[in-house]
C-alpha positions as CSV (number, residue, x, y, z in Angstrom):
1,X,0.0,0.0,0.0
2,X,1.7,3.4,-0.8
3,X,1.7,6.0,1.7
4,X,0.0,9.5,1.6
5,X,1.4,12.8,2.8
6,X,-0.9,16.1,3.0
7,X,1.1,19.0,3.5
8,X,-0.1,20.9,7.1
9,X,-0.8,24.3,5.4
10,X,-3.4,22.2,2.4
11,X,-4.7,20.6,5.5
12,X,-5.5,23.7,7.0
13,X,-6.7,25.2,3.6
14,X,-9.0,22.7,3.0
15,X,-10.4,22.7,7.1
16,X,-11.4,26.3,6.1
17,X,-12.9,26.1,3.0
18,X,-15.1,22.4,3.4
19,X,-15.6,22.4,6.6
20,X,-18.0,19.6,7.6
21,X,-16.8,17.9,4.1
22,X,-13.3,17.9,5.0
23,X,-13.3,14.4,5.8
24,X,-14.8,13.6,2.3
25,X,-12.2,15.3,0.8
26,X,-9.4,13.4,3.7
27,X,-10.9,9.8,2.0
28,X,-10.8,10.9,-1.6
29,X,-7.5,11.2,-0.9
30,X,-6.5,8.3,1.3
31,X,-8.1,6.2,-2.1
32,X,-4.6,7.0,-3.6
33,X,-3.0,4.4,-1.0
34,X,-5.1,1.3,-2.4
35,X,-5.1,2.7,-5.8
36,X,-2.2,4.8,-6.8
37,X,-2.2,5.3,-10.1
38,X,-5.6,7.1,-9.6
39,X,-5.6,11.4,-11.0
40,X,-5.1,12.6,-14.0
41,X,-1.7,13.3,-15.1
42,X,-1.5,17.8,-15.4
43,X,2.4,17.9,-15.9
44,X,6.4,16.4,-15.3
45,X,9.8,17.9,-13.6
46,X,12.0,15.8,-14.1
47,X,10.8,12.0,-12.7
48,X,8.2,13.7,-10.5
49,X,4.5,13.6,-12.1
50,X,2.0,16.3,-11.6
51,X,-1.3,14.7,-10.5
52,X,-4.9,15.8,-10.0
53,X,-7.8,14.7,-8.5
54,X,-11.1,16.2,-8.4
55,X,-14.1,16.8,-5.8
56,X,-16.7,19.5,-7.3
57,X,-14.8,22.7,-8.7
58,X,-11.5,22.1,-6.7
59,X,-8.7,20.1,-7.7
60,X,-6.0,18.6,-5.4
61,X,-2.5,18.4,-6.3
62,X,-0.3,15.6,-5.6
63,X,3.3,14.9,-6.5
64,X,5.0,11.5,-7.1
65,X,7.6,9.4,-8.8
66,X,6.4,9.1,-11.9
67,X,9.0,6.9,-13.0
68,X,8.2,4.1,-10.2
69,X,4.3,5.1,-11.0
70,X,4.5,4.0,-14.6
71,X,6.9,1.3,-14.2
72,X,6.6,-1.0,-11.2
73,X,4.0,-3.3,-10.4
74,X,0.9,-3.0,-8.1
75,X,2.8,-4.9,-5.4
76,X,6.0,-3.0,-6.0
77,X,3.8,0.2,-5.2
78,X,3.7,-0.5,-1.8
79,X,6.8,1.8,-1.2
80,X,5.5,4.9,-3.4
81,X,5.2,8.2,-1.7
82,X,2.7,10.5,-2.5
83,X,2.4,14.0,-1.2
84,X,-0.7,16.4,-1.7
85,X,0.5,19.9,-2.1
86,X,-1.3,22.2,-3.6
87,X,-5.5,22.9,-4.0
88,X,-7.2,25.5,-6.7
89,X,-10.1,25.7,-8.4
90,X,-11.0,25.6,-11.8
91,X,-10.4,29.2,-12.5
92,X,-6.5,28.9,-11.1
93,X,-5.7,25.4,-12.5
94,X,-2.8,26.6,-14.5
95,X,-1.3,29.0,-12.4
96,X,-1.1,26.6,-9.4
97,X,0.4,23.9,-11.8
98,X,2.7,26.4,-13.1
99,X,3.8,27.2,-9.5
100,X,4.5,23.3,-8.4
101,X,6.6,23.3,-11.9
102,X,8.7,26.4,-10.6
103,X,8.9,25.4,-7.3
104,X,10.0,21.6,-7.9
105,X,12.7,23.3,-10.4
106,X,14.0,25.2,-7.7
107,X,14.0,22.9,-5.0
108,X,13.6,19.2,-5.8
109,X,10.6,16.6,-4.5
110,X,12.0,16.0,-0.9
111,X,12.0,19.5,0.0
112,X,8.4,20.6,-1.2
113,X,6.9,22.5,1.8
C-alpha cells in the first residue's frame, strides 16, 4: 500500500474552506494508498509527475515518482510516496500547476513545503 502525505498548510486550507466535508475530501485522498495510479496526469519535472484529483470545482495536487508510477507493479507500489501539495479551483488550475513546476525546479521533490 503506498503511503500519503498532505502537506499541514493544504490541510489547514481545506479545514477552512469544506468544513464539515473535510473528511470527504481526507478519504478521496487516502483512495490513492489502495489505488495509486488514480488522478489525471497535469504535468512532469524531471521523474516527478504532476497529478490531480477532483471533488466539485476544486482540484487537489499531488506529487510523485512518476518513473516508479509507470513502471513498477501493483505490489512494488507498496513503497510509493505521495504528497498532496497544492489545491485551486477551476479558474486557477494553471497558475497553481505552473507554481509546483517552478517550485520543484527550484527545489527538488523532498524538500516541497
Amino acid at each position: 500500500m503506498s503511503r500519503v502525505m498532505i502537506l499541514p498548510e493544504l490541510v489547514r486550507q481545506i479545514q477552512k474552506i469544506f468544513k464539515k466535508k473535510a473528511d470527504k475530501i481526507y478519504d478521496l485522498m487516502t483512495e490513492l494508498e489502495i489505488f495509486p495510479r488514480k488522478g489525471k496526469e497535469v504535468g512532469h519535472v524531471a521523474n516527478i509527475a504532476i497529478k490531480e484529483i477532483k471533488y466539485g470545482v476544486f482540484r487537489f495536487y499531488f506529487i510523485t515518482d512518476g518513473h516508479r508510477l509507470k513502471c513498477l507493479t501493483d505490489e512494488e507500489l507498496k513503497e510509493l510516496l505521495i504528497k498532496f501539495v497544492r489545491m485551486s479551483d477551476k479558474d486557477t488550475q494553471q497558475k497553481t500547476i505552473n507554481e509546483i513546476k517552478i517550485i520543484l525546479k527550484k527545489i527538488g521533490f523532498e524538500n516541497f513545503r
